[in-house]
C-alpha positions in Angstrom: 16.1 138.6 141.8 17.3 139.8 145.5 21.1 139.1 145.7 22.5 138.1 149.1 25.3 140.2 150.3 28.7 138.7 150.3 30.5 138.2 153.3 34.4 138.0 154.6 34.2 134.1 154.0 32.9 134.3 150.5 35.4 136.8 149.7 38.1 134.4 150.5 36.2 131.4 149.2 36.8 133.4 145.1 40.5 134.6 146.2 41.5 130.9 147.2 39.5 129.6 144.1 40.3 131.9 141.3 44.2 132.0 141.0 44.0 131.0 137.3 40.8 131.6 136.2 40.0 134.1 133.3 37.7 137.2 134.1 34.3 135.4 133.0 34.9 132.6 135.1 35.3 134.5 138.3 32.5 136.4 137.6 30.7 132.8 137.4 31.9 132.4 141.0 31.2 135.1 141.9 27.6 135.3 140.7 26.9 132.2 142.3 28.3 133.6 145.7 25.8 136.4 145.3 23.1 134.1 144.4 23.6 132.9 147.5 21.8 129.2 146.4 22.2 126.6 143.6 21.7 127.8 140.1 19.8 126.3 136.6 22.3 126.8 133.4 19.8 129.0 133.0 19.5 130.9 135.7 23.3 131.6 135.4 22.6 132.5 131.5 20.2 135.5 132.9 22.6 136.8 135.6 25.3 137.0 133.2 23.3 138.3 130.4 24.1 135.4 128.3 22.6 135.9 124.6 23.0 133.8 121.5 24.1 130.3 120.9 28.0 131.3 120.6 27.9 132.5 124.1 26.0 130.1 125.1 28.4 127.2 124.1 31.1 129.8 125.7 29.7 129.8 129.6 29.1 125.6 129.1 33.1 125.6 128.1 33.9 127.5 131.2 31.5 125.7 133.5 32.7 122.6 132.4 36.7 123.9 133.0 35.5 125.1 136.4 33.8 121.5 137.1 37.1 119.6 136.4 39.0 122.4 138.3 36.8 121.4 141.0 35.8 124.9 141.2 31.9 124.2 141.3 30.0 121.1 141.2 26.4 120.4 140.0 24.3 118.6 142.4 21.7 116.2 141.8 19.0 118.3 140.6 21.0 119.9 138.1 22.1 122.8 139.5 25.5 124.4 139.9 26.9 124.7 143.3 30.2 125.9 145.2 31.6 123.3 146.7 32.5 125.2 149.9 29.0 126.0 150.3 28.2 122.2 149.9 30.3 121.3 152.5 32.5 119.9 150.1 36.8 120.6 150.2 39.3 120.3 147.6 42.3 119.1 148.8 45.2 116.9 148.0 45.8 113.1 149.2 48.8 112.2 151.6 48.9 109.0 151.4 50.8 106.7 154.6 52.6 103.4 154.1 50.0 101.7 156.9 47.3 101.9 154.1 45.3 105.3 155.2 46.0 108.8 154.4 44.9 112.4 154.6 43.4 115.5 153.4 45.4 118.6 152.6 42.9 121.4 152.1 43.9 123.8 149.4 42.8 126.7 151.4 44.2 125.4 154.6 42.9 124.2 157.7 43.5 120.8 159.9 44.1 117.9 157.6 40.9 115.2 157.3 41.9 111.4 157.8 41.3 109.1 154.6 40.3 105.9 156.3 41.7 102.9 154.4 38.9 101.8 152.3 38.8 105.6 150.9 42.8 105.6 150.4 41.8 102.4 148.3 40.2 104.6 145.7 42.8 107.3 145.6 46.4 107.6 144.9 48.9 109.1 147.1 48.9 113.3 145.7 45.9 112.7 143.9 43.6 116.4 143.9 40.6 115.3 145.0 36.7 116.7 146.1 36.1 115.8 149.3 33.0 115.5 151.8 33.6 115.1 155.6 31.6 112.6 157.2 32.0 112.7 160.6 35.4 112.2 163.3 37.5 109.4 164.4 37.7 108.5 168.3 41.0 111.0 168.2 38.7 113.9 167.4 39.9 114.1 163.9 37.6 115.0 160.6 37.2 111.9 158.6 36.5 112.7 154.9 35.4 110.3 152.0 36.2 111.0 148.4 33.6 112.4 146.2 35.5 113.2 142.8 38.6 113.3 141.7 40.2 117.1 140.7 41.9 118.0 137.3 45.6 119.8 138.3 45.4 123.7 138.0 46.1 123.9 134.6 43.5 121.5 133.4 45.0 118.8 132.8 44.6 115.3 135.0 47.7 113.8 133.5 48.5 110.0 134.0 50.6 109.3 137.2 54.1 108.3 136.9 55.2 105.8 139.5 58.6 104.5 140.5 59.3 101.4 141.5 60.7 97.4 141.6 59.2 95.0 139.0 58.5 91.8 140.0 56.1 88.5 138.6 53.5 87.0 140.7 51.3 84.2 139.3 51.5 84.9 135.1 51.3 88.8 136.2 53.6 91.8 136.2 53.5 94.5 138.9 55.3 97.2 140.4 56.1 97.6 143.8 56.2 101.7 144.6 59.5 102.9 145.8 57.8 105.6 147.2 55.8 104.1 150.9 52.9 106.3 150.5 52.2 104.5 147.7 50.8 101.5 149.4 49.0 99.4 146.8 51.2 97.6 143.9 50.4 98.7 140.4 49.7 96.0 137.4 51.7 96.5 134.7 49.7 95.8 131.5 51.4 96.4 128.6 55.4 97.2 128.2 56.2 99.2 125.7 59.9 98.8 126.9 61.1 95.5 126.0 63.9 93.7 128.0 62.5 94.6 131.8 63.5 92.3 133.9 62.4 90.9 137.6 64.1 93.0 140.3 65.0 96.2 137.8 63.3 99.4 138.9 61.4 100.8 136.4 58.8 103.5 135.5 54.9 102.7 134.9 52.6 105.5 133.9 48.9 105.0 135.3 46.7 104.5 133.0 43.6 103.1 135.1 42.6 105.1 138.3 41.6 103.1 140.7 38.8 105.8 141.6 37.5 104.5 138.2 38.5 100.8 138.4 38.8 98.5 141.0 42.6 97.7 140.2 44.9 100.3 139.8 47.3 99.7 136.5 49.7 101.1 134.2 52.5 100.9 131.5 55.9 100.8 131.8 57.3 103.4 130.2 61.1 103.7 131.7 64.1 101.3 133.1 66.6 102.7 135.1 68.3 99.8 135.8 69.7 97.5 138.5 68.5 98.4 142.0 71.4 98.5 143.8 73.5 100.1 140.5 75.2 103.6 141.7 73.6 106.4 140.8 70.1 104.8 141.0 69.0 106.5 144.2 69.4 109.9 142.1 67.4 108.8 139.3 64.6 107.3 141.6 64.3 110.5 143.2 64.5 112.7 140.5 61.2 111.0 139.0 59.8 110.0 142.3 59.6 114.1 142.8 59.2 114.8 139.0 62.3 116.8 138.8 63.0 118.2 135.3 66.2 116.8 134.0 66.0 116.8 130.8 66.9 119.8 128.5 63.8 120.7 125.4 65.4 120.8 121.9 64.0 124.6 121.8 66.4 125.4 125.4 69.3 123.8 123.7 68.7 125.9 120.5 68.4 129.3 122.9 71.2 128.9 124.9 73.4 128.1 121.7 72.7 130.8 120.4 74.0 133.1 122.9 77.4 134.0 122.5 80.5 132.5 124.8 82.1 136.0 124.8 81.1 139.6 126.0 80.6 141.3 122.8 82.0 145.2 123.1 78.1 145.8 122.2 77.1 144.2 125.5 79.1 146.5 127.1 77.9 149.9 126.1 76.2 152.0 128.8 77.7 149.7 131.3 79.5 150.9 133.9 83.4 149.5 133.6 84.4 147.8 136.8 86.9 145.7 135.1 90.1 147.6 136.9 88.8 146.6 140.9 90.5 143.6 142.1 87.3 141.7 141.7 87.4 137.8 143.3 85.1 134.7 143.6 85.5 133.4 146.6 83.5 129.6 147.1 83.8 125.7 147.7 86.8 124.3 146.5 84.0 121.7 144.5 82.0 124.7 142.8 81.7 125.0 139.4 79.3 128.4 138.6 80.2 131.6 140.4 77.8 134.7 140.4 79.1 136.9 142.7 82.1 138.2 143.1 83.1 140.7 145.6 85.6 143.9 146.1 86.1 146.2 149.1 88.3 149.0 150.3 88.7 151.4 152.8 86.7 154.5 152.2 87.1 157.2 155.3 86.2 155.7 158.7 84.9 152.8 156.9 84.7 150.8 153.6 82.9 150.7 150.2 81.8 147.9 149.3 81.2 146.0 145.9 78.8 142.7 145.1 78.9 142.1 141.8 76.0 139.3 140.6 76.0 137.4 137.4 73.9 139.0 134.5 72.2 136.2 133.9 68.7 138.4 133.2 71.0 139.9 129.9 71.0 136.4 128.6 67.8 135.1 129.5 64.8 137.0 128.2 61.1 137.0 129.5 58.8 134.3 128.0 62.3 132.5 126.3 62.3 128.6 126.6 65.2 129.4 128.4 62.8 131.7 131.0 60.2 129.1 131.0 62.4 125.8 131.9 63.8 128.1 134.5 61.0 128.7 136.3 59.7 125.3 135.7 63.0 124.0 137.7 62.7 127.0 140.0 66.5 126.2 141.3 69.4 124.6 140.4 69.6 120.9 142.8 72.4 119.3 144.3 72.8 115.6 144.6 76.0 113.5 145.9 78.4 114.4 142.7 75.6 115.4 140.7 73.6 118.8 139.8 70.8 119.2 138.1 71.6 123.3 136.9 68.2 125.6 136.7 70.2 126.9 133.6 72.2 125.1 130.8 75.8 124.7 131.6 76.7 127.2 128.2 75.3 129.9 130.8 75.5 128.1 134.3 79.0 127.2 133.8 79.8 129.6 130.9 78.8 132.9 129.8 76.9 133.9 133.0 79.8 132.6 135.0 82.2 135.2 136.9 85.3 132.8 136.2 88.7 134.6 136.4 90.6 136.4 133.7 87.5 137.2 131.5 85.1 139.9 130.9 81.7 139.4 132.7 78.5 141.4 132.9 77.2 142.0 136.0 74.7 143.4 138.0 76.4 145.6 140.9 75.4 146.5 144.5 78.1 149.4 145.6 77.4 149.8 149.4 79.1 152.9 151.6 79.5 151.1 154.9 80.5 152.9 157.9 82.8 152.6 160.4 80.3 150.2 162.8 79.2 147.9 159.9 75.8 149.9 159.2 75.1 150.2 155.5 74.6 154.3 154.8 74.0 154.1 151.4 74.0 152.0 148.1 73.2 152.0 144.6 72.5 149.7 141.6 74.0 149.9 138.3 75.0 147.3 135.1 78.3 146.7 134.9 81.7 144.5 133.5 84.2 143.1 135.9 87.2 141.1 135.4 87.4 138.7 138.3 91.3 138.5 139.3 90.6 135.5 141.0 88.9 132.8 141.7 89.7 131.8 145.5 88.7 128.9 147.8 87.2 129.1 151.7 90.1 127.2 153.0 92.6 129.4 151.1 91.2 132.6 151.9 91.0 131.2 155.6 94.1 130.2 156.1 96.0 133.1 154.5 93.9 135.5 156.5 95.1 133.4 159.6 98.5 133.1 158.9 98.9 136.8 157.1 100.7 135.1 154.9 100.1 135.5 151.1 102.0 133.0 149.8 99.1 130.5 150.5 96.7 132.1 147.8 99.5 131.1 145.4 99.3 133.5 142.0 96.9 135.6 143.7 99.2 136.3 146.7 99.3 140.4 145.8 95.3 140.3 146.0 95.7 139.8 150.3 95.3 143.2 151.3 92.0 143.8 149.3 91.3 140.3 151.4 91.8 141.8 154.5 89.8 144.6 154.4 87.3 142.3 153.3 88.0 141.1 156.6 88.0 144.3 158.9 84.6 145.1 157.4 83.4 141.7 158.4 84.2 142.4 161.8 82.0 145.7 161.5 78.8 143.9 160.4 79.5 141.2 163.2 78.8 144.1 165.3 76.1 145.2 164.0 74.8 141.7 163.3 74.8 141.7 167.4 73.6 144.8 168.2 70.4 144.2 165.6 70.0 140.7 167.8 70.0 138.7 164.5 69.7 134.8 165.6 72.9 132.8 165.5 72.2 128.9 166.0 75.5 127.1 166.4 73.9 123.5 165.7 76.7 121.4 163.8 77.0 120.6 160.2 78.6 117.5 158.4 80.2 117.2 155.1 79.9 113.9 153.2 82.6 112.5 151.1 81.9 110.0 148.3 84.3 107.7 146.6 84.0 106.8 143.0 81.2 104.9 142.7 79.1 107.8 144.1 78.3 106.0 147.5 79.7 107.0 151.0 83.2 107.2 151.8 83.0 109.1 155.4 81.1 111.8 156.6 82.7 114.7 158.4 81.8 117.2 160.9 82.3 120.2 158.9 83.7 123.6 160.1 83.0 127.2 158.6 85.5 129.4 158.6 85.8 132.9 158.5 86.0 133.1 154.9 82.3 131.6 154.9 80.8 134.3 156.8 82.6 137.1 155.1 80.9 136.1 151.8 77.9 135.6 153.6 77.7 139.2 155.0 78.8 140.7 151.6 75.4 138.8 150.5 73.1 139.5 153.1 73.8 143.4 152.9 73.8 142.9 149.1 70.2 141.2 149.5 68.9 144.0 152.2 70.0 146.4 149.5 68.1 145.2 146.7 64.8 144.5 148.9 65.1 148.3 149.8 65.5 149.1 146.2 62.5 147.5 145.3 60.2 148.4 147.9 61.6 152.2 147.5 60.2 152.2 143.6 56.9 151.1 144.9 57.6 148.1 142.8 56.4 144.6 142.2 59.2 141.8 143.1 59.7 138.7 144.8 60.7 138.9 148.6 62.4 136.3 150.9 60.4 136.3 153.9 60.5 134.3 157.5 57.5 134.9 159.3 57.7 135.0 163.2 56.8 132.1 165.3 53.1 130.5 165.3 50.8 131.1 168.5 51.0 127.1 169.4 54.3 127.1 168.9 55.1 129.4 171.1 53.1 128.6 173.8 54.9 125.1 173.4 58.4 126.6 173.4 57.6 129.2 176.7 56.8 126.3 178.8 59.8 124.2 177.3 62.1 126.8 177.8 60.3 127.4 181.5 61.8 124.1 182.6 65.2 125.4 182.4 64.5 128.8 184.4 64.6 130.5 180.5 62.3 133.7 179.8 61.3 134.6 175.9 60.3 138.0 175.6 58.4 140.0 173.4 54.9 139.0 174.5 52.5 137.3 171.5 55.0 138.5 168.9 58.6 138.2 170.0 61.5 139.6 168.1 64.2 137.7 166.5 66.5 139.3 169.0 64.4 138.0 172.1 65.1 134.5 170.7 68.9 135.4 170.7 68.8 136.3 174.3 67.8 133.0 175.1 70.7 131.8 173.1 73.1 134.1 175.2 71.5 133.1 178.6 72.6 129.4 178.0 75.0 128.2 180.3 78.2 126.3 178.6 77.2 122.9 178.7 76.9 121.3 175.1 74.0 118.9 175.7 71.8 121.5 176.7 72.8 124.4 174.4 71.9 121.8 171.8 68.5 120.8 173.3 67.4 124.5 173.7 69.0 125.6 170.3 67.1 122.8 168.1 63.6 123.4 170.3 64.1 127.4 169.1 65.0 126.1 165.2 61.8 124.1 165.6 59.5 126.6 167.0 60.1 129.0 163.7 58.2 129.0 160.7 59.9 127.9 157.4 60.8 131.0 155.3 59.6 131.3 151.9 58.7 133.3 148.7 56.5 136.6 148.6 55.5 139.6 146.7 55.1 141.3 149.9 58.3 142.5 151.8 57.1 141.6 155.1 60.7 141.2 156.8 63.0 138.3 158.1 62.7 136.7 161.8 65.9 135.3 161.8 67.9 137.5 160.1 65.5 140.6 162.3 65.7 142.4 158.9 62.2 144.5 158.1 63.0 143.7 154.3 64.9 141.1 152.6 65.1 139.3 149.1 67.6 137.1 147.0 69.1 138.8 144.3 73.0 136.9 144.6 72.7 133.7 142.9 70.4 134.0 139.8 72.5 131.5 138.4 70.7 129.0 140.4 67.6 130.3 142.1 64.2 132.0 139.9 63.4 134.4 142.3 66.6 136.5 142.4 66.8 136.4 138.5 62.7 137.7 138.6 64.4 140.2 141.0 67.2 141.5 138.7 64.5 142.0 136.0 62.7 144.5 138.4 65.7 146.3 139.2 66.5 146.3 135.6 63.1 147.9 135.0 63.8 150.5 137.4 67.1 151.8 136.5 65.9 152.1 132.4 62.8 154.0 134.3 60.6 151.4 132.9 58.6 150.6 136.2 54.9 149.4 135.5 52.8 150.4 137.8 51.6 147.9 140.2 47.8 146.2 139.2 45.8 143.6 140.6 47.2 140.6 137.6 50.6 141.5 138.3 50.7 141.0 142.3 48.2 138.0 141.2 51.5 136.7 138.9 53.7 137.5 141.4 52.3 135.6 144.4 51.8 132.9 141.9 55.2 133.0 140.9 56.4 132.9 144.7 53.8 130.1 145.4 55.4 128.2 143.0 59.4 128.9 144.0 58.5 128.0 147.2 57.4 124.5 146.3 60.2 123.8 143.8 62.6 124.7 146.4 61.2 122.2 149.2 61.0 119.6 146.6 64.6 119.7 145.8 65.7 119.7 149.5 63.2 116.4 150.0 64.7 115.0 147.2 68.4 115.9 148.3 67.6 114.5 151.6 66.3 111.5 150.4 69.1 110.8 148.7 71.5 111.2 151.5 69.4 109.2 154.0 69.2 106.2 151.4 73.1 106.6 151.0 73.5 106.7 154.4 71.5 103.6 155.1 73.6 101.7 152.4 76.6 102.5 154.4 75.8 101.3 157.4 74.1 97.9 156.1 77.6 95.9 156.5 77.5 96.7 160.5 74.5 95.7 161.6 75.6 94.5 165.0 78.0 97.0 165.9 78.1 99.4 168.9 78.4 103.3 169.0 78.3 106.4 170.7 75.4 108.7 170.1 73.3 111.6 170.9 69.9 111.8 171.1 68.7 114.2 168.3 64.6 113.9 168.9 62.2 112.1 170.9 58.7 111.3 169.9 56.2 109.3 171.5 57.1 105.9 169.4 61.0 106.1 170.8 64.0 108.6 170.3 66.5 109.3 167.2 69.7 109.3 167.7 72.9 110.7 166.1 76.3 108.7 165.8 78.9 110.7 167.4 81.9 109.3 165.1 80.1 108.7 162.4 77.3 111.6 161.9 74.5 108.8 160.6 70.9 109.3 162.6 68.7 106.4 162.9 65.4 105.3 165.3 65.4 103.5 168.9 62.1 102.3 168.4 60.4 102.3 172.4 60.7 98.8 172.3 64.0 98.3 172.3 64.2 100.5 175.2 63.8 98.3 178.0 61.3 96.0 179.7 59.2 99.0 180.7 56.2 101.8 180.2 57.3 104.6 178.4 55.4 107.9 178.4 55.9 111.0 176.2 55.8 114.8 177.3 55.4 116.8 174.5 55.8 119.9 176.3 59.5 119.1 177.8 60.7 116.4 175.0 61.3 113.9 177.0 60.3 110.3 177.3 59.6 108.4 181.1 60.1 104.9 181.9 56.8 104.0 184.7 59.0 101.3 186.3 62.7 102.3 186.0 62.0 106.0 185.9 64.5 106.1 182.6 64.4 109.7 181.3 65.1 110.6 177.7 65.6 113.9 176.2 67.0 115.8 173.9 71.2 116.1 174.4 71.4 112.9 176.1 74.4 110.8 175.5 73.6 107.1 175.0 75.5 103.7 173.9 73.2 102.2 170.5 73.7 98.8 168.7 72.5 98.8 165.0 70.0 95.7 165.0 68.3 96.8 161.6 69.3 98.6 157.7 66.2 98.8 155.4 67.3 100.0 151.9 63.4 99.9 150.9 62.7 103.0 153.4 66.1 104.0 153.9 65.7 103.3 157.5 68.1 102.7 160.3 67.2 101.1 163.6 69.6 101.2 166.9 68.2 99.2 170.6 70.0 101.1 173.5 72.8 99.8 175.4 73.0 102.4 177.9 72.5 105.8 178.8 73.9 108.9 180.3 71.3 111.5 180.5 71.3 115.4 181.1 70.5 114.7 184.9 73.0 111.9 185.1 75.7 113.9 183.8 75.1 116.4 186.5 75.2 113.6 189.2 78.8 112.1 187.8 80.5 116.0 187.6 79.1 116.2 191.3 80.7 112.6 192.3 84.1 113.4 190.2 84.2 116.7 192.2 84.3 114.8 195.6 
């Protein structure tokens, strides 16, 4: 039999399809990719030199695991096919509140619209086999469903829903907290006795409605009250699946570690225990894994990171290893966290808290004089933290030169400052690399004892902040450089540059203000801060032209490949300072470990394959905790303001879209929607390219910056939302016009 040659597209077809497959089955793909048409079983059988009934039953296994991986398909006349070859995409279901939803394609691509009727047989994050069928009046693909997908590893597992319980007729149903779950779910059995009307609760699918024309379940959880504090948390934590929960077999591990260093844990470490080590952090924080030390060393400074150990304790392939990377990162609710490790380590052992011995995974830097890092090595190590200091002390002492405010650790001030002087040198060199600095304001949110909202703050970062965060970043450089140096295999932290469309968008925004970005099709993080610097001093606009530039950047993420940091204009980065809380800096200690006992394993094709898995993977769990963290916070946020509907405030127009503009309490740091409607009596037009909305009639201009005067007409606790109508405006233009009447 001729075989067709492959080509670049059926290359990528097997690597996008064969992440987790064994070596058989991709050589199953990738027969049928040389076939280059649909196969018989037994056609397959006689390119893969199938013999005897064992193997036989083998390849029908793996055909059968590649059907429900939605790998291949077989078509009507009994023959296997590639679905990509059919036409036919694998995505997964977004679902929208309005009843439709859409088509994420696993190997990328512009999302396909799931009209209405086709949502009806799917459920919001539902893998699915798709077919497009044609395109909406908007030019968009329109798909219909053809099968639904097993999950990667096999397994389509029953949905777990949150949401209210209520009665209708002699039935039970649950409404979805969750909006892109549009459809209420019967509840037909509860195995949970004493839910009540109103409670929200848990119900675990047990009837798809691609299978059945209702979509039902069980409820299999009650959280409680709707409105009982604490129950946003616990919605989101299973409305994003969030492990919570410790396994017995994690328990059993992490008791079994001891609470002290052991003199055998120290051995052929080296003993860093007489540096005046300190923690410096949030006055709220409870784990600390790094600790830091400097002094002056010729014209400049050596300097010392010392990172928690945590790779001593936690072994590959432990349960402790495997519920860590299942969390992926540690996730911080309102006076709650939910630690990636137990708090025996989190809190305990792995901890750099003050007056104890602690192992430690050291960085020791030789800095010079202009804040460039000359040289730096990595070794094990034991510290004794002297210390542990807060921002706000270390701040105000600093300030002040006055060492009675750090209290009992007033002697340690003049390590302190020249933690400080060498701050001052990597500010310099910070500018002269052209690393972007946003200045977009922060808030703080204080809660009261009930867990709900007692203010929110604008909050202010001191220098203490950023001399941490330059120990850390040169730490982080450091260890990416290590890595890459060994030729090794690691996980990097990398922030691609700006897409084409993006930037094309952000060159004619930033035209409209007489503002040039350099560099051509691939512009530098530096070019980016010489926009920043060419901003005149006028908050409303250096605002605007700041959140347009955060926008235009791609969202950094996870990698085996050290491909550099836009922002940062670093050509290699990685975490490696808080493997306390984040999987990818302890998978990052491990390597360095590897290469200091000269234990490096040469790079192969399964271990980059299980490192971009692993990266793939850390990158989802830590978007998942920020939407869950942010949902949270909005929910808390809409709760607070539900007792003022009615009220008038001062805001700032944060976005505008082409359904109205957000807007941002000045007093009160809460954001919320002026639907179009309310306005004004008048057509309203959008401009994508300069973010601004038109009134036809009035000639009403709303952009970004704007000052305006809101009314809060509208709380929903269902959607967390918060609606404002205008009461007046002040816009960019019309604060011009009132500086030039106040000035004559």
């Amino acid at each position: 039999m001729r075989k067709q040659k492959k080509t670049k597209a059926d290359d990528m077809i097997v690597q996008a399809r064969t992440g987790i497959l064994d070596e058989q089955e991709r050589r199953i793909l990738d027969t049928l990719i040389r076939a280059g048409k649909p196969l018989t079983p037994e056609e397959l059988e006689a390119l893969l030199s199938v013999a005897g009934r064992r193997d036989q039953r083998e390849l029908l296994r793996q055909l059968r695991h590649l059907q429900k991986l939605g790998r291949l398909m077989m078509n009507r006349s009994g023959r296997y096919v590639l679905p990509e070859k059919a036409d036919m995409i694998t995505g997964r279901v977004i679902g929208h509140s309005d009843g439709f939803g859409f088509i994420k394609s696993q190997t990328g691509g512009d999302d396909l619209l799931l009209p209405a009727r086709e949502m009806r047989r799917v459920l919001h994050d539902d893998k699915v086999l798709v077919k497009q069928i044609g395109l909406d009046r908007r030019g968009r693909g329109v798909a219909t469903v053809v099968e639904l997908v097993a999950e990667d590893d096999g397994v389509t597992a029953n949905r777990k829903i949150v949401g209210r319980l209520y009665k209708s007729h002699r039935n039970l149903y649950v409404a979805p907290e969750d909006p892109r779950y549009s459809r209420d779910i019967e509840a037909l059995e509860d195995i949970t006795s004493g839910a009540e009307q109103g409670q929200v609760v848990v119900i675990e699918v047990t009837r798809h409605p691609l299978e059945h024309r209702q979509i039902a379940g069980r409820i299999v959880e009650i959280l409680g009250r709707h409105m009982a504090p604490g129950m946003e948390i616990e919605v989101a934590i299973r409305k994003h699946d969030l492990p919570h929960q410790w396994p017995v077999s994690v328990l059993a591990e992490a008791d079994k570690i001891p609470r002290q260093v052991r003199a055998y844990d120290v051995r052929k470490r080296r003993d860093l225990r007489k540096l005046a080590f300190v923690t410096i952090d949030g006055a709220d924080a409870r784990d600390f894994d790094d600790a830091v030390y400097c002094e002056r060393s010729g014209k400049g400074w050596t300097l010392w990171v010392a990172i928690a150990d945590v790779a001593h304790y936690v072994s590959t392939e432990s349960a402790l290893d495997h519920q860590a990377l299942e969390r992926g990162n540690s996730i911080y609710f309102p006076n709650r966290v939910i630690p990636m490790l137990p708090e025996a380590l989190s809190n305990g052992i792995c901890s750099l808290n003050p007056d104890v011995d602690r192992l430690c995974m050291c960085c020791e830097m030789q800095i010079g004089p202009r804040g460039a890092i000359k040289s730096w090595h990595f070794y094990n190590g034991v510290l004794r933290s002297r210390a542990r200091l807060t921002y706000s002390k270390v701040a105000a002492a600093l300030t002040n030169n006055d060492a009675g405010l750090l209290g009992q650790a007033s002697p340690l001030l003049p390590h302190l400052q020249q933690l400080e002087r060498l701050f001052h040198a990597f500010l310099k060199a910070r500018k002269r690399r052209g690393a972007i600095d946003l200045d977009l304001p922060e808030t703080r949110i204080f809660y009261n004892a009930e867990r709900k909202i007692d203010r929110i703050e604008a909050s202010v970062r001191n220098d203490a902040h950023r001399i941490i965060e330059e120990c850390m970043l040169a730490a982080n450089v450091c260890a990416a450089q290590f890595v890459t140096s060994h030729r090794a295999c690691g996980l990097f932290r990398v922030h691609p540059g700006p897409k084409p469309e993006r930037l094309a968008d952000l060159r004619a925004f930033l035209g409209q203000f007489g503002v040039q970005l350099g560099g051509g099709d691939k512009p530098q993080g530096h070019e980016y801060q010489r926009v920043i610097e060419q901003l005149p001093d006028e908050p409303a606009k250096r605002r605007l032209v700041q959140t347009m530039l955060l926008r235009s950047m791609s969202q950094a993420v996870y990698s085996e490949h050290n491909d550099g940091h836009f922002a940062l204009t670093y050509p290699g980065y990685a975490h490696f300072t808080s493997p306390i809380r984040r999987y990818p800096d302890l998978v990052l200690h491990r390597v360095i470990k590897q290469i200091l006992s000269r234990r490096v394993i040469p790079v192969d094709t399964p271990q980059r394959e299980a490192m971009h898995s692993m990266a793939v993977h850390c990158s989802t769990t830590e978007r998942r905790a920020e939407e869950a963290s942010r949902e949270v916070i909005q929910w808390l946020k809409a709760e607070y303001m539900q007792d003022r509907i009615g009220e008038e405030f001062s805001a700032t127009v944060t976005t505008v879209t082409g359904f109205g503009i957000f807007v941002e309490l000045k007093a009160l740091f809460v954001e919320g929607l002026v639907h179009i409607t309310e306005l004004g009596n008048d057509y309203f037009h959008f401009d994508p390219l300069a973010h601004r909305l038109s009134g036809e009639r009035s000639g009403q201009r709303f952009t970004v910056g704007d000052a305006v005067r809101v009314r809060l007409i509208r709380v929903s606790l269902e959607d967390a939302k918060i609606d404002f109508s205008l009461v007046s405006r002040r816009s960019l233009q019309g604060n011009k016009r009132q500086k030039r009447r106040a000035k004559k």
